[in-house]
Structure formats: C-alpha cells, structure tokens
N, CA and C atoms as an extended XYZ file, in Angstrom:
297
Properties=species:S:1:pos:R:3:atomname:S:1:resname:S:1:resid:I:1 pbc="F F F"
N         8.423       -8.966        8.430 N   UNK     1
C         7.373       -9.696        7.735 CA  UNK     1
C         7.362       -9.274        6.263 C   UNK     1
N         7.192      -10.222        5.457 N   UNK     2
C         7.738       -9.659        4.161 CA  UNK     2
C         6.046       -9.069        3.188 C   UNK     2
N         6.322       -8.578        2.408 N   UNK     3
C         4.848       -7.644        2.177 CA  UNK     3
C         4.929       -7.427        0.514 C   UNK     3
N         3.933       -7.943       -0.249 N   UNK     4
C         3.846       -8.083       -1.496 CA  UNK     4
C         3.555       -6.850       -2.151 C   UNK     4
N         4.110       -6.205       -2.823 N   UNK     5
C         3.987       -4.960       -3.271 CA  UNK     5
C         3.566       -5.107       -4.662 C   UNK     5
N         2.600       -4.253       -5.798 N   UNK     6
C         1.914       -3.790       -6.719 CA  UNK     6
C         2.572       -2.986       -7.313 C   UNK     6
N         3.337       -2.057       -8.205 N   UNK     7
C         3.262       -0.854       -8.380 CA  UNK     7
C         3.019       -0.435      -10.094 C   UNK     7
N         1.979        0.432      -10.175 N   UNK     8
C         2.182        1.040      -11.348 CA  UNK     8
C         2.591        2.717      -11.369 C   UNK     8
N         2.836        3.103      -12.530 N   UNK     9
C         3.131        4.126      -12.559 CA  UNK     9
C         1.936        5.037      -13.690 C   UNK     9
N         1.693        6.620      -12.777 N   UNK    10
C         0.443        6.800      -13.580 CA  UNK    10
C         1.304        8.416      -13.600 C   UNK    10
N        -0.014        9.275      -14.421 N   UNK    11
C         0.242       10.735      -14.382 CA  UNK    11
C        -0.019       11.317      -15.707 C   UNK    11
N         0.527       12.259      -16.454 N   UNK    12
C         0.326       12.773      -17.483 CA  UNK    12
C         1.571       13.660      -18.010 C   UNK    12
N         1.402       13.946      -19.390 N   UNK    13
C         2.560       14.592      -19.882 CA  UNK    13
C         1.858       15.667      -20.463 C   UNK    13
N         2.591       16.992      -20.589 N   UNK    14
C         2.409       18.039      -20.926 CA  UNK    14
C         3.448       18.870      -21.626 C   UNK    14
N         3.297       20.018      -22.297 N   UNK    15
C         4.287       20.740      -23.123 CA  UNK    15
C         4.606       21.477      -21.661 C   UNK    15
N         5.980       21.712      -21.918 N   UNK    16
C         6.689       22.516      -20.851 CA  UNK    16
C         6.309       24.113      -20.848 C   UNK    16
N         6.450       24.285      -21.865 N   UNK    17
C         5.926       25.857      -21.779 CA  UNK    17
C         4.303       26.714      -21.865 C   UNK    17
N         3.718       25.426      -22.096 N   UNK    18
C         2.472       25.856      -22.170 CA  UNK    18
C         1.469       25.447      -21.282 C   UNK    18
N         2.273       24.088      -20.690 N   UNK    19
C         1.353       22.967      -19.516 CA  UNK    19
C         0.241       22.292      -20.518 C   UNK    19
N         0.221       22.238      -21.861 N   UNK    20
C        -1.020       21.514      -22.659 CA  UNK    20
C        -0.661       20.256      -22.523 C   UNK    20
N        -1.705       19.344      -22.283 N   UNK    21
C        -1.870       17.504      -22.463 CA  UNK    21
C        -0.854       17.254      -23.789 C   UNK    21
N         0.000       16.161      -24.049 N   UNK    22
C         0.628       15.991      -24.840 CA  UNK    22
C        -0.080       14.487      -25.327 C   UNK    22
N        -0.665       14.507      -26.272 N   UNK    23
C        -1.358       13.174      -26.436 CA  UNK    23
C        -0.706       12.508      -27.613 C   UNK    23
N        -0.604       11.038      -27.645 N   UNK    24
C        -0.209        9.845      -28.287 CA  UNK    24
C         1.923        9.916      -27.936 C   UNK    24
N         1.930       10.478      -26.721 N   UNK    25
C         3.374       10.431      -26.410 CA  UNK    25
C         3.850        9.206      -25.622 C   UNK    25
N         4.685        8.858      -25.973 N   UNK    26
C         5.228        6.907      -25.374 CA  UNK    26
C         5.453        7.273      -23.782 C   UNK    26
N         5.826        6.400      -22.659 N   UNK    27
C         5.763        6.619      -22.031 CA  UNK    27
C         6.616        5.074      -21.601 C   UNK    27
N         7.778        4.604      -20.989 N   UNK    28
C         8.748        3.762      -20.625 CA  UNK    28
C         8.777        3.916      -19.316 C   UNK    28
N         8.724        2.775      -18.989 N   UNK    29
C         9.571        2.295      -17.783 CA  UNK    29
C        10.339        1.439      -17.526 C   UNK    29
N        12.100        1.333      -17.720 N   UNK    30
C        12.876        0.317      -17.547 CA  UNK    30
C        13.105        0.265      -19.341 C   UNK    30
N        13.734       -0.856      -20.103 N   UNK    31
C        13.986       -1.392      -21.441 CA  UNK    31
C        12.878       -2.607      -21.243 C   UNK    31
N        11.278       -2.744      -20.541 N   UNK    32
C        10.954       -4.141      -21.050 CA  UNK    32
C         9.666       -3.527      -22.148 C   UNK    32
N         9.326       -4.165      -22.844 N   UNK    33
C         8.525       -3.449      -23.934 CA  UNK    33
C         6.710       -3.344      -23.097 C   UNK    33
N         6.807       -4.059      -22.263 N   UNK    34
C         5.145       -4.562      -21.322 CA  UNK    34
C         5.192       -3.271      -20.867 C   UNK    34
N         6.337       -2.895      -20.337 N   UNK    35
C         6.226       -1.590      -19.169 CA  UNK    35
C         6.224       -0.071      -19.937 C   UNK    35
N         5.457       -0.442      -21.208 N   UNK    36
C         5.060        0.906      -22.083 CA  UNK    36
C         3.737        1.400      -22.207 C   UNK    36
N         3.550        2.857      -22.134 N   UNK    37
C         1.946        3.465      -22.442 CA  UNK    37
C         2.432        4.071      -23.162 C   UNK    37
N         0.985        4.223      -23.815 N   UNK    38
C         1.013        5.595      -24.741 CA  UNK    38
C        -0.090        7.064      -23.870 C   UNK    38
N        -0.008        7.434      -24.020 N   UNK    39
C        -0.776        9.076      -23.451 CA  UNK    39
C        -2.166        9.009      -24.187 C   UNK    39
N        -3.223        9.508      -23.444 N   UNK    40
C        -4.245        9.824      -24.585 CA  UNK    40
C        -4.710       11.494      -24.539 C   UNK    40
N        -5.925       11.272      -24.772 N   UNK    41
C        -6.134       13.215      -25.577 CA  UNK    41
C        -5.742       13.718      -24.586 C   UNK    41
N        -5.769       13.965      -23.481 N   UNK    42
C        -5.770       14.634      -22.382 CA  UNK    42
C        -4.182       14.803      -21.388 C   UNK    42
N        -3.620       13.512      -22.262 N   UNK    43
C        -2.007       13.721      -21.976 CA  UNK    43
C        -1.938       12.303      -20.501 C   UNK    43
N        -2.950       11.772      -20.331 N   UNK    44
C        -2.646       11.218      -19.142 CA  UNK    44
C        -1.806        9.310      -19.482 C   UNK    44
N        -1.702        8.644      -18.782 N   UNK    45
C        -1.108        7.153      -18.724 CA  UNK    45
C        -0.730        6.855      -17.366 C   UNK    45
N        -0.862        5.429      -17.916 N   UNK    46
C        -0.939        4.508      -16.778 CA  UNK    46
C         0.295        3.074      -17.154 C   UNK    46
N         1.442        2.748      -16.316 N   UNK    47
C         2.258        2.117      -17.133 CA  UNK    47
C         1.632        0.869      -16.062 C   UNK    47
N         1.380       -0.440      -16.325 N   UNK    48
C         0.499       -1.265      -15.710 CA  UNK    48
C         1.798       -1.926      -14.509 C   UNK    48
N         1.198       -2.706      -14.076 N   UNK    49
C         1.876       -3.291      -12.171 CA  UNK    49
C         3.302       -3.371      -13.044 C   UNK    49
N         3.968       -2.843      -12.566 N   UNK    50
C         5.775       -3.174      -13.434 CA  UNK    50
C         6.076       -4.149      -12.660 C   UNK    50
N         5.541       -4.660      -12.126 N   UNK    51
C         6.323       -6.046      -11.102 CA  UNK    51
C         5.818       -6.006       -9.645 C   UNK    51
N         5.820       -7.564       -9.569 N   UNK    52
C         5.493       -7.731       -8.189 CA  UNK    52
C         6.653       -8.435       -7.157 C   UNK    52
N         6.918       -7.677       -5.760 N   UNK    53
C         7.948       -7.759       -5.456 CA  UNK    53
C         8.042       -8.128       -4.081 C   UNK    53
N         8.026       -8.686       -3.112 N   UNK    54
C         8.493       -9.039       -1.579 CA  UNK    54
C         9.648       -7.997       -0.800 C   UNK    54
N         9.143       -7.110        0.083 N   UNK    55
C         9.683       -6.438        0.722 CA  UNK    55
C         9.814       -7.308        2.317 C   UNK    55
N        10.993       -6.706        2.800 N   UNK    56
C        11.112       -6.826        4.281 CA  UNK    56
C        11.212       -5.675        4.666 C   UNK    56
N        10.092       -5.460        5.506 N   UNK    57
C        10.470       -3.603        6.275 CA  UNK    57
C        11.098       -3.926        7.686 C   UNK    57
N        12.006       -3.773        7.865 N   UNK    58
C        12.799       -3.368        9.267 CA  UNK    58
C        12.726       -1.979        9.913 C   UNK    58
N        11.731       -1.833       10.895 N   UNK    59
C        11.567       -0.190       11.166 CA  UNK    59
C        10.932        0.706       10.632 C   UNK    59
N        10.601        0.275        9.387 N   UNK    60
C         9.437        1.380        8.842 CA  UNK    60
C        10.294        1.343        7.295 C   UNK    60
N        11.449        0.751        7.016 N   UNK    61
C        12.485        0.857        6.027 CA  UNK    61
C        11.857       -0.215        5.562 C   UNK    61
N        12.078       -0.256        4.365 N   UNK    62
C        12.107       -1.410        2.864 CA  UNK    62
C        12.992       -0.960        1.556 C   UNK    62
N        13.528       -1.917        1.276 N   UNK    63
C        14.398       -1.745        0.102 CA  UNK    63
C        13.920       -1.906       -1.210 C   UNK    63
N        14.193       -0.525       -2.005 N   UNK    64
C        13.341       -0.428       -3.164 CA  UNK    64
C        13.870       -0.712       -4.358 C   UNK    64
N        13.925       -0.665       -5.366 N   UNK    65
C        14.718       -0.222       -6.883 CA  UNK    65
C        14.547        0.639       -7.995 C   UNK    65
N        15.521        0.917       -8.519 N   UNK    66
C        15.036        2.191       -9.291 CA  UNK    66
C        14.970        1.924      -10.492 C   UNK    66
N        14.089        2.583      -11.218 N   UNK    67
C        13.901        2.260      -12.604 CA  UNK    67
C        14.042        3.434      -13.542 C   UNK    67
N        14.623        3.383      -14.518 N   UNK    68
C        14.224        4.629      -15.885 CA  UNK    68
C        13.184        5.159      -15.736 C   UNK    68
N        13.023        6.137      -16.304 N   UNK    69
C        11.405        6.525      -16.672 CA  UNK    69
C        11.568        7.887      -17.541 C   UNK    69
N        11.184        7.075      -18.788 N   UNK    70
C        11.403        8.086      -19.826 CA  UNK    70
C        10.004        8.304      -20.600 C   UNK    70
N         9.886        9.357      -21.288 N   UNK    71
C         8.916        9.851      -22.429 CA  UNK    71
C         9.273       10.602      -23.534 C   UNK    71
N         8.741       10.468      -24.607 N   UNK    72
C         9.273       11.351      -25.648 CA  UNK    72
C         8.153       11.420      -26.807 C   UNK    72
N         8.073       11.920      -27.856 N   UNK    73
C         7.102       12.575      -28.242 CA  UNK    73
C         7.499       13.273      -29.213 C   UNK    73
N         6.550       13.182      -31.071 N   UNK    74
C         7.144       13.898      -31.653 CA  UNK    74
C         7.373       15.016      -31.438 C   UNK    74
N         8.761       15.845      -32.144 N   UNK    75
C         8.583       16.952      -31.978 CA  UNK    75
C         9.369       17.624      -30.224 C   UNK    75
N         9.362       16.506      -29.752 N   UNK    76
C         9.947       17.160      -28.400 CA  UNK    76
C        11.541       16.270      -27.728 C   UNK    76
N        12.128       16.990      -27.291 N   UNK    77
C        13.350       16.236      -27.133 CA  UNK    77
C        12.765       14.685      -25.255 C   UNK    77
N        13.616       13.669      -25.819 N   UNK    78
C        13.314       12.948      -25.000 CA  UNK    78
C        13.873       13.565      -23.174 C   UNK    78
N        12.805       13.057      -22.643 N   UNK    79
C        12.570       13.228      -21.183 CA  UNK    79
C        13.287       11.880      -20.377 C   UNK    79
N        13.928       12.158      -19.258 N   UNK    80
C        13.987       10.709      -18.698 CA  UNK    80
C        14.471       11.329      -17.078 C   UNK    80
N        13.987       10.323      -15.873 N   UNK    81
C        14.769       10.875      -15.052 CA  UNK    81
C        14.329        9.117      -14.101 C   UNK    81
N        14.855        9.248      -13.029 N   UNK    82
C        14.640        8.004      -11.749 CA  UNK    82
C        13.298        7.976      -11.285 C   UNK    82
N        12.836        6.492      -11.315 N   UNK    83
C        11.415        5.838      -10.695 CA  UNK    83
C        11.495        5.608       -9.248 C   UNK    83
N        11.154        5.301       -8.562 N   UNK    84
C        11.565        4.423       -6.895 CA  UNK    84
C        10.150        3.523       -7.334 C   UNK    84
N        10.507        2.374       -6.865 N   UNK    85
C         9.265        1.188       -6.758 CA  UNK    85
C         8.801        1.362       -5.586 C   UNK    85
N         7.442        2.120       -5.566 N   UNK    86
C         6.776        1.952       -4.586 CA  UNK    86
C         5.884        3.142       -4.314 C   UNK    86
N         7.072        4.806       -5.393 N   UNK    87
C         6.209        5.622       -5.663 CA  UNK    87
C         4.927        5.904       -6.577 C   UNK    87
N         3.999        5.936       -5.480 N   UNK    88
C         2.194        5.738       -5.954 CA  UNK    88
C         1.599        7.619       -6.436 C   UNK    88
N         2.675        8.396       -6.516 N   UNK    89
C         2.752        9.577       -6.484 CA  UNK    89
C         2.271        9.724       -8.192 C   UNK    89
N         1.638       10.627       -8.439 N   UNK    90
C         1.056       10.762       -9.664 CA  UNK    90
C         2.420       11.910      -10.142 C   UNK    90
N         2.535       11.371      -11.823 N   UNK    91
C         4.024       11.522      -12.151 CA  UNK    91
C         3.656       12.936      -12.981 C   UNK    91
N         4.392       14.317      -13.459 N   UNK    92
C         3.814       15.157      -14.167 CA  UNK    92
C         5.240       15.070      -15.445 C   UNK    92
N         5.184       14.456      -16.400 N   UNK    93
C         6.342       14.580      -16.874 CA  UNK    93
C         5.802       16.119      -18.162 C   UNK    93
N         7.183       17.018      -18.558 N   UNK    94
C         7.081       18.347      -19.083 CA  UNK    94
C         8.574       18.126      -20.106 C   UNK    94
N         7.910       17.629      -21.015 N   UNK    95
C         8.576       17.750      -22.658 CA  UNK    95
C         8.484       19.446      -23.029 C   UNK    95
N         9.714       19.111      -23.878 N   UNK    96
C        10.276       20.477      -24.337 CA  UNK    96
C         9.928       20.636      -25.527 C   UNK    96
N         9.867       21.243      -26.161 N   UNK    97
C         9.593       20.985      -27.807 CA  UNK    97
C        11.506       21.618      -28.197 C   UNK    97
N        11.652       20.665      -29.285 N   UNK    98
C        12.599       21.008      -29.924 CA  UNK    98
C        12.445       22.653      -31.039 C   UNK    98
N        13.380       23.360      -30.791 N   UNK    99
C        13.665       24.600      -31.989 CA  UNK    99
C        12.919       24.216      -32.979 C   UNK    99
C-alpha cells in the first residue's frame, strides 16, 4: 500500500570543541536553494518538507533516498555527510573552526 511521506530535516549546529550554538550558519540539503536554513541564536534549524514522496513498504521495508547535507559557517571549515528520507531523528551537526 503505498504511503505519502513528509520529511523535514531539523537539529542544531554547534562548535566542535566547545559544543556552543553556532548561530546565522547555512544549513543545505541536496543543491535546491528551497531546501536551505539558516541557524538562529541558539544554533538550532529546521530545513522545511524537502519533498513529498510515495513509498511501497513490502515487509516493513520502503525504499528511501539519500540526500547531501551540508553546513558551513564563517570561520569554520564546511561540514557535509548523508541524509536518508525519512530520518525524523534530530540532526547534531559539529563545525570545526578553521586555524
């Protein structure tokens, strides 16, 4: 039965070595320009529904896709690693500061 899926992506960014909120840091998902936040004082974002999508679960299985998911921030070298559509998991991304 096929099943309409939502997903955004939420969480916050922080300095790696200190764990402080990293605020006014970009926040990407994929190359479309919609699927961008910015961070506020507190370091948190919310990247809005990145798409709505029709799953078929066979068995408890559904087929997902993966997306970029990058951040960067003055001052700190860019972050990026793999999304799964569907993870509702609150994201902790940890920028480095450059030398």
């Amino acid at each position: 039965m096929p099943v309409t899926v939502v997903s955004s992506v939420q969480g916050r960014v922080v300095d790696a070595a200190t764990k402080q909120p990293i605020a006014g840091a970009t926040v990407m998902l994929g190359e479309i320009a919609e699927n961008e936040a910015l961070t506020n004082r507190d370091g948190s974002f919310e990247v809005p529904a990145v798409r709505r999508w029709q799953v078929v679960t066979l068995g408890g299985d559904r087929a997902t896709r993966a997306y970029t998911l990058r951040a960067r921030a003055s001052g700190y070298d860019e972050w990026q690693r793999s999304w799964w559509e569907g993870d509702d998991r609150p994201q902790v991304i940890e920028l480095v500061r450059r030398p």
